[in-house]
C-alpha positions as CSV (number, residue, x, y, z in Angstrom):
1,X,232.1,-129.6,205.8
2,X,232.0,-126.1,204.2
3,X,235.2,-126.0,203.2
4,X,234.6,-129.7,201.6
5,X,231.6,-128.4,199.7
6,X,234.5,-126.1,198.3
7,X,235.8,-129.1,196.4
8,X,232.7,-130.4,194.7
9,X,231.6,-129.5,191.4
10,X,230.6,-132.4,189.5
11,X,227.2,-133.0,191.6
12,X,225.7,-130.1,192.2
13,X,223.0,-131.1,195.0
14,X,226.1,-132.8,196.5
15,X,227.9,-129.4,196.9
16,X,224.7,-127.5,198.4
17,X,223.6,-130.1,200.7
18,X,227.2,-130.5,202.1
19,X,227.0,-126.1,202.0
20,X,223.9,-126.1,203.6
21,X,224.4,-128.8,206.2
22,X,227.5,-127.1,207.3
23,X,225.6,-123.9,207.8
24,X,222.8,-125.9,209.6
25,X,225.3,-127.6,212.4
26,X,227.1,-123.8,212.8
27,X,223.5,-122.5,214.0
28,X,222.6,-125.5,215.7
29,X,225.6,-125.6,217.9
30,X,226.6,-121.6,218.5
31,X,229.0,-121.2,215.9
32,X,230.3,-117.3,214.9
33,X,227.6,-115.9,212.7
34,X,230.1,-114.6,210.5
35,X,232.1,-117.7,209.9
36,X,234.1,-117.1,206.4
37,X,234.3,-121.0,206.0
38,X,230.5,-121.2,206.3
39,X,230.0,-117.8,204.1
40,X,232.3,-119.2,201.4
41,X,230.7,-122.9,201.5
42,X,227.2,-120.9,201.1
43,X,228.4,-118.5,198.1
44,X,230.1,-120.5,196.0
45,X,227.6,-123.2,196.6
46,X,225.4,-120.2,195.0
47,X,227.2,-119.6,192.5
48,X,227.6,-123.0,191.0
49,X,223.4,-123.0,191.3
50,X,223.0,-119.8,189.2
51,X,224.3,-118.3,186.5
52,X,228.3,-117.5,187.0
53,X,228.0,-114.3,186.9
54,X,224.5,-114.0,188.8
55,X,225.6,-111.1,191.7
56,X,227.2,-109.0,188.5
57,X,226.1,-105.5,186.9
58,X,227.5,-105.3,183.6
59,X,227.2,-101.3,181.6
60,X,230.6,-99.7,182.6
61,X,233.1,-100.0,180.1
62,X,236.4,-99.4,182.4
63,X,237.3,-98.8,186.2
64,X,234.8,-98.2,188.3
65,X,235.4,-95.7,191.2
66,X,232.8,-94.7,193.3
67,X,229.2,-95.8,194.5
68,X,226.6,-94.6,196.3
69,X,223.0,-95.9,197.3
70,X,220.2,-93.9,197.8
71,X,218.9,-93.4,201.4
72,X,216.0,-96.0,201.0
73,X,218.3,-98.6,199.1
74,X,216.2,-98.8,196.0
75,X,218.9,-97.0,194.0
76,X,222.5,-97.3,193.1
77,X,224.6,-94.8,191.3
78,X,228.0,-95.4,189.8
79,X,230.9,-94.3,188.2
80,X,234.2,-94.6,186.9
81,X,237.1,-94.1,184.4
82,X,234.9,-94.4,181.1
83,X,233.2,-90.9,182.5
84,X,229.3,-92.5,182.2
85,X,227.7,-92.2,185.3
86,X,224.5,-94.9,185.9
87,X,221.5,-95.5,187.5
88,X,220.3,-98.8,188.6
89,X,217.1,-100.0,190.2
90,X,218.2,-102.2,192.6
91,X,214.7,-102.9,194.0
92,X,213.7,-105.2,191.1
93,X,215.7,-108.3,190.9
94,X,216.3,-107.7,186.9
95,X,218.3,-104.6,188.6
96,X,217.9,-102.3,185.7
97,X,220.1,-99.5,184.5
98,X,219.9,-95.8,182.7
99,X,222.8,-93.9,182.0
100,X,222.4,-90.4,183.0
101,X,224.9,-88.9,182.4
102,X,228.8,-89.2,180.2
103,X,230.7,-86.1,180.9
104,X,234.0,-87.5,178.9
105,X,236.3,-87.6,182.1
106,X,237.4,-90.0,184.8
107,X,234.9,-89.7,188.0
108,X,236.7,-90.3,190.9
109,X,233.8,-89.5,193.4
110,X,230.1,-89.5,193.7
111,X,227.7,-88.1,197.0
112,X,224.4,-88.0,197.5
113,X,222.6,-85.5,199.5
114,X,220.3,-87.2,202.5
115,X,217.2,-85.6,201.0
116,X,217.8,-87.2,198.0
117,X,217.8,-84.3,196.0
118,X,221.5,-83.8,194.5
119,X,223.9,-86.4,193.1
120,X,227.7,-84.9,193.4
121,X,230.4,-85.9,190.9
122,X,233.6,-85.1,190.6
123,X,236.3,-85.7,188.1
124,X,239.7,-85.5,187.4
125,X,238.6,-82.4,185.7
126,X,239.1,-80.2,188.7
127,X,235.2,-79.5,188.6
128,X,232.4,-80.9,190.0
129,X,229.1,-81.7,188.3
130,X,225.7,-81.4,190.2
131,X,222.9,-83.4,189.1
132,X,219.1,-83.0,190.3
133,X,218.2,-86.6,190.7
134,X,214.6,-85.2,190.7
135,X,215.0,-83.7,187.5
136,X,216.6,-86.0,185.5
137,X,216.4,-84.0,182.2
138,X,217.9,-80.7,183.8
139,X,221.7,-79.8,182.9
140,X,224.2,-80.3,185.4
141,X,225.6,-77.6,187.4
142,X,228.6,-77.3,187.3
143,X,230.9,-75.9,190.7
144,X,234.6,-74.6,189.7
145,X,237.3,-73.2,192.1
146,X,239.9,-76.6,192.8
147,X,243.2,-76.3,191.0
148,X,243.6,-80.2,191.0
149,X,241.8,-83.6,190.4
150,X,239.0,-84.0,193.0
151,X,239.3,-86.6,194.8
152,X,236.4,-86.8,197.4
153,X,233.3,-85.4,198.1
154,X,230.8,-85.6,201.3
155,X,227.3,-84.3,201.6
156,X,226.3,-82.1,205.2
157,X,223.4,-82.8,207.1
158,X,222.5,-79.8,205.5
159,X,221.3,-80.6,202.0
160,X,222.5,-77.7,200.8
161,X,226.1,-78.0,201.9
162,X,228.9,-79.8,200.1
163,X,232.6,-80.6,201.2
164,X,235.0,-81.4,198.3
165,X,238.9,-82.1,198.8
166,X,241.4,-82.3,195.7
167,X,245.1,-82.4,194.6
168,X,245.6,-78.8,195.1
169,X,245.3,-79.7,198.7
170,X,242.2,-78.2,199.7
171,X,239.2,-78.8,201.3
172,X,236.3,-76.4,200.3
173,X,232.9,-75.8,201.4
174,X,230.6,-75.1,198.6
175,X,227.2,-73.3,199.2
176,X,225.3,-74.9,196.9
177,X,222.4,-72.2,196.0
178,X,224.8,-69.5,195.7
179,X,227.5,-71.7,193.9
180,X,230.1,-69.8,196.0
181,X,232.5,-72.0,198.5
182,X,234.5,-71.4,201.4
183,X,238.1,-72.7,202.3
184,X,237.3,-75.2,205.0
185,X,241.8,-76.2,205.0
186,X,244.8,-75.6,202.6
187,X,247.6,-78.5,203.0
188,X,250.8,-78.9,201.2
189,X,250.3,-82.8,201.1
190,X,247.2,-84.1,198.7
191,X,244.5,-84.8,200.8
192,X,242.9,-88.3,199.5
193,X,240.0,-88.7,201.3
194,X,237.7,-86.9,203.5
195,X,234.5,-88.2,206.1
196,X,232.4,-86.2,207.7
197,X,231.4,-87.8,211.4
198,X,227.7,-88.6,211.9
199,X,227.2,-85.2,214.0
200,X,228.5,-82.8,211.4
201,X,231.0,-81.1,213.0
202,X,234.2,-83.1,212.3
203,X,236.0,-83.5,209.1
204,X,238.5,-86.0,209.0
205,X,241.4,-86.6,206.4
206,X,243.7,-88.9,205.0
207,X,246.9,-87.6,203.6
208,X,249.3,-88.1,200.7
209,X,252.4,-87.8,203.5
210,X,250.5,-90.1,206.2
211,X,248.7,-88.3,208.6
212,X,245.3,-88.2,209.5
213,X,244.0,-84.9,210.8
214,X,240.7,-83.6,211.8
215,X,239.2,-80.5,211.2
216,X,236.1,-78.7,214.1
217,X,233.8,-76.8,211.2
218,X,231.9,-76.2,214.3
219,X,234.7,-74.6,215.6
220,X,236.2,-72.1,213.4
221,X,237.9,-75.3,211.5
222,X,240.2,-75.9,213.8
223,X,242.8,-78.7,212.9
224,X,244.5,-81.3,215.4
225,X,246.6,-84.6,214.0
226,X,245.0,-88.0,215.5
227,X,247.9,-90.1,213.9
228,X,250.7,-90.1,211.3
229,X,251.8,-93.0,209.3
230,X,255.6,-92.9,207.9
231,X,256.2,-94.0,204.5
232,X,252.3,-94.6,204.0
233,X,249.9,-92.4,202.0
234,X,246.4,-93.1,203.4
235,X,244.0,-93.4,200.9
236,X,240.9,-93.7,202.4
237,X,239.6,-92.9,206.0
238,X,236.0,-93.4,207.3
239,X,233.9,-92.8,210.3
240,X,231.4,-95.3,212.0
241,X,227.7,-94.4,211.9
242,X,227.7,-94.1,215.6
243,X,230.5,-91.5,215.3
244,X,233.1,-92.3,217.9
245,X,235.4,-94.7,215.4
246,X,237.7,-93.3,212.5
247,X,239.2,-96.3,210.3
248,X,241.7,-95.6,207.8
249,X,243.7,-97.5,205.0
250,X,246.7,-97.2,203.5
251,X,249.0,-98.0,200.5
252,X,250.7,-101.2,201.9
253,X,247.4,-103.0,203.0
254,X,247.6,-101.8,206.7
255,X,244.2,-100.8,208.4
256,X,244.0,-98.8,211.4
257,X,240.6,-98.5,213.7
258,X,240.8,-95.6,216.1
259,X,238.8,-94.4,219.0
260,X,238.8,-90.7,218.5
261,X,237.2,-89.7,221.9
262,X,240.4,-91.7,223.5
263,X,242.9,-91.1,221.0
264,X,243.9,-94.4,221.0
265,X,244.4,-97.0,217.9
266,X,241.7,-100.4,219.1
267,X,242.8,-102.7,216.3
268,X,245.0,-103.0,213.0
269,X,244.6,-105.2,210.2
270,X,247.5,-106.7,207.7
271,X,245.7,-109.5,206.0
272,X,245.2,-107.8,202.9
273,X,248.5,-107.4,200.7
274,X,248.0,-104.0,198.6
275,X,247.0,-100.5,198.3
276,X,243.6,-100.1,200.7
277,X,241.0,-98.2,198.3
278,X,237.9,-98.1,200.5
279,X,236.8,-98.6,203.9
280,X,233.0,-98.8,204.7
281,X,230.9,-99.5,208.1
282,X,227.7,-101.2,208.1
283,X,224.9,-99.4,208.7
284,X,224.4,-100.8,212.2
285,X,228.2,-101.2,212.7
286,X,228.5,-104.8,213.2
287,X,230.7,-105.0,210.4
288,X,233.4,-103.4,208.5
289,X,234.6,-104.0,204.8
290,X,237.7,-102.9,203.3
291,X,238.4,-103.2,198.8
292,X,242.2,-103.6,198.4
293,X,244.2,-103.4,195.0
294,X,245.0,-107.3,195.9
295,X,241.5,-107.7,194.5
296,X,239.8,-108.4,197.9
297,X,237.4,-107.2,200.2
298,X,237.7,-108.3,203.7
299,X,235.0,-107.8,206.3
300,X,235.4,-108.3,209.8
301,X,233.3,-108.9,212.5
302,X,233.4,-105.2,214.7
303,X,232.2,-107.1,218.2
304,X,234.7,-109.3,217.9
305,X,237.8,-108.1,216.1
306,X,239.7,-111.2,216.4
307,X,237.4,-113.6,214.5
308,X,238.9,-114.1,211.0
309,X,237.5,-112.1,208.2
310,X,235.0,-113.0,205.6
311,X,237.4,-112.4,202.4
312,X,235.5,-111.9,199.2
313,X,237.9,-112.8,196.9
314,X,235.8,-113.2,193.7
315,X,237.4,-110.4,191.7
316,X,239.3,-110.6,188.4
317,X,241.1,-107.7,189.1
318,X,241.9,-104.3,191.7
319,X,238.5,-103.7,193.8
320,X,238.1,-99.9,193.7
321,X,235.2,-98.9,195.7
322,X,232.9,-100.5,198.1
323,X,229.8,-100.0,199.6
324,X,226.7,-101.4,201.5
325,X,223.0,-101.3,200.6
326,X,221.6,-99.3,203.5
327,X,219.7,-102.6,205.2
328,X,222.8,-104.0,205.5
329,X,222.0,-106.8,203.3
330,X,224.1,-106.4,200.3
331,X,227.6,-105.2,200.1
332,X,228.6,-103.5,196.5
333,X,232.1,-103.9,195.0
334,X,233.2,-102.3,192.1
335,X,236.4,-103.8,190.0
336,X,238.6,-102.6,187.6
337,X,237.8,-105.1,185.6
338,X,234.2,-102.6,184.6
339,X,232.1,-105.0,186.5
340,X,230.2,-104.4,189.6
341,X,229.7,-107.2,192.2
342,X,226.6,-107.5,194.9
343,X,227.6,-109.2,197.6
344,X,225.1,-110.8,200.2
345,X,226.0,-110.3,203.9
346,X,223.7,-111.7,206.0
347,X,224.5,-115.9,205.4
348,X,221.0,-117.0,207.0
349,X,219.7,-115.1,203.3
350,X,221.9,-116.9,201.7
351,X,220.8,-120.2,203.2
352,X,217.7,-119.8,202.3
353,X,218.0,-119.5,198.9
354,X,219.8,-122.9,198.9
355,X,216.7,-125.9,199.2
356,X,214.6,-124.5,196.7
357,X,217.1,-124.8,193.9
358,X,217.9,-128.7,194.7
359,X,216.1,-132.2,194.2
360,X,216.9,-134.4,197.0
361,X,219.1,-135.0,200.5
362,X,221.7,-136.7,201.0
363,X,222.0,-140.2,201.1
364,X,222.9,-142.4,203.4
365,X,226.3,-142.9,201.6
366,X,226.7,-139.2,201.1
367,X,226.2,-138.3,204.7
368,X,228.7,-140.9,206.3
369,X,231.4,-139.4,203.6
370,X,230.8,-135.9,204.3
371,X,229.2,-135.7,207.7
372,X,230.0,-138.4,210.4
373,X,229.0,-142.7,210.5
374,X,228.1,-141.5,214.1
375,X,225.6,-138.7,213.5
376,X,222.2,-140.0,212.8
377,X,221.4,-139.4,209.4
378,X,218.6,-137.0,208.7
379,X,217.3,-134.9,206.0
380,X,218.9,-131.9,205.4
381,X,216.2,-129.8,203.0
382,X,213.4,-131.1,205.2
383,X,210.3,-129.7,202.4
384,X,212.1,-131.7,199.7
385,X,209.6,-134.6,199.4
386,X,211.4,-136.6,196.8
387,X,211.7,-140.5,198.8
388,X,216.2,-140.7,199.7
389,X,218.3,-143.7,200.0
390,X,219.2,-143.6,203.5
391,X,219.2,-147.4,204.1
């Protein structure tokens, strides 16, 4: 049924009650929770009852490349090749914005402190810019020492403390009262991207000659190699919240998940045909997304890594950067085509929104087309009191 509500457009009560339905029997008789075919019926069903581009920020005027959310969710910053850096209320649903800032480069990376004092940028500049996000009308500061692009940055627990990694192949530390930074690794390959695991003691790293390697800041930066890839550059790598799982992406669509206390790979995913730009967790680590240059994002289920993924496939062009609202509620992908999508996660939210936007149920006709002459007929929007032809 969900994927028939796919195929109807000219009614549109006809599509969300055939959407809807489908969602209702999945709940009513134990089907996955994350069902793509149920998630897809639900958001294009949505989609076709709002306005097109309803889940879209529109301000950027090129690439965007990084995103970050506040601690508490109410804020979103992002960035991109046009150099403006915004802020958007995400608490309101008119989601407003304010550019803050348009420093005339490409931003590759944003960070935001956990005290919600500092917003990180860095650009292809070499440089990073430090903004008081508490002081909006202060000048940035402005931390110098990397020799090439930067290409990601990572907050510590410590407020104060901020790791950087660039195409000169470093990683640095920077001190962020004095200014001063110290060199956390030095690596003849580019390092792409860098995590920091939920304890604050690991720094992991993806690499321009495919390997992933870990660094122990709590141990005098100590270095081992978890894995090497041949013939892949990983571009992104990413730890769970809980800590103990590092995923990593690379540039042929290949996904890795991998138990670092073990030192084992759990699972690997090829579903996704291009360049992997971002890997995120959920915030409670139930799921895990992944924005590919094929213009997806695929999300899969972490309890249950067989299911088949949710694939949000609703992009015009490369997705970029990904990320979700801390409650878990709304995943953000941002395109190169300038425009930033919201994606809901949780379908039950998504469900709801469906009665109030429609007129009637089904009729009897209706139901014996699209759901079964030998399932009693029934209203499927039960507060919808408009009188239905099921004779």
């Amino acid at each position: 049924m969900a994927v028939k509500s796919r195929q109807l457009h000219k009614d549109t009560n006809e599509k969300a009650l055939v959407a809807y339905q489908a969602y209702l029997f999945n709940e009513d008789y134990g089907g996955e929770t994350h069902n793509p075919d149920i998630y897809d019926g639900l958001y294009y069903t949505l989609k076709q009852l709002n306005d097109p581009d309803y889940n879209s920020l529109e301000g950027h005027d090129d690439a965007i490349r990084s995103l970050q959310f506040t601690p508490d969710g109410e804020t979103l910053f992002t960035t991109g090749s046009d150099g403006r850096i915004f802020k958007w209320d995400m608490s309101t649903p008119e989601r407003k914005k304010v550019q803050i800032a348009k420093n005339g480069s490409v931003n590759r990376a944003l960070a935001i402190s956990a005290n919600n004092k500092w917003l990180a940028c860095g650009s292809v500049k070499s440089e990073i810019q430090l903004y008081d996000i508490k002081k909006p009308d202060s000048d940035p500061i402005t931390l110098k020492g990397h020799e090439g692009e930067i290409w990601d940055l990572v907050f510590l627990s410590d407020d104060n403390k901020l790791v950087s990694c660039a195409g000169d192949g470093t990683i640095f530390m920077w001190d962020i009262s004095t200014q001063q930074y110290t060199v956390i690794a030095k690596s003849q390959s580019i390092i792409k991207s860098i995590t920091l695991s939920p304890n604050g003691n690991i720094i992991a790293g993806g690499l321009e000659n495919g390997k992933i390697v870990l660094w122990d800041i709590a141990n005098n930066n100590t270095s081992r190699i978890l894995a090497e890839e041949e013939n892949a550059i990983i571009h992104v790598v990413t730890f769970s919240n809980e800590g103990s799982i590092l995923a990593f992406g690379d540039q042929n669509g290949n996904i890795k998940i991998w138990d670092i206390n073990e030192n084992k790979m759990i699972q690997q995913f090829e579903g996704q045909t291009a360049r992997i730009n971002d890997i995120k967790f959920s915030p409670d680590d139930s799921q895990i997304a992944a924005a590919s240059f094929d213009g997806s994002v695929n999300i899969w289920d972490t309890r249950n890594y067989n299911l088949q993924p949710i694939v949000l496939n609703d992009h015009s062009s490369w997705v970029q950067t990904i990320a979700f609202s801390p409650d878990g509620q709304k995943l953000i992908a941002g395109c190169r085509d300038n425009l930033i999508r919201v994606w809901p996660t949780n379908t039950k939210k998504m469900a709801e929104q469906i009665c109030p936007k429609i007129s009637r149920n089904m009729s009897s006709e209706e139901w014996n087309r699209f759901v079964a002459k030998d399932i009693p007929f029934e209203d499927t929007c039960k507060d919808i009191v408009q009188p239905t032809n099921n004779k």
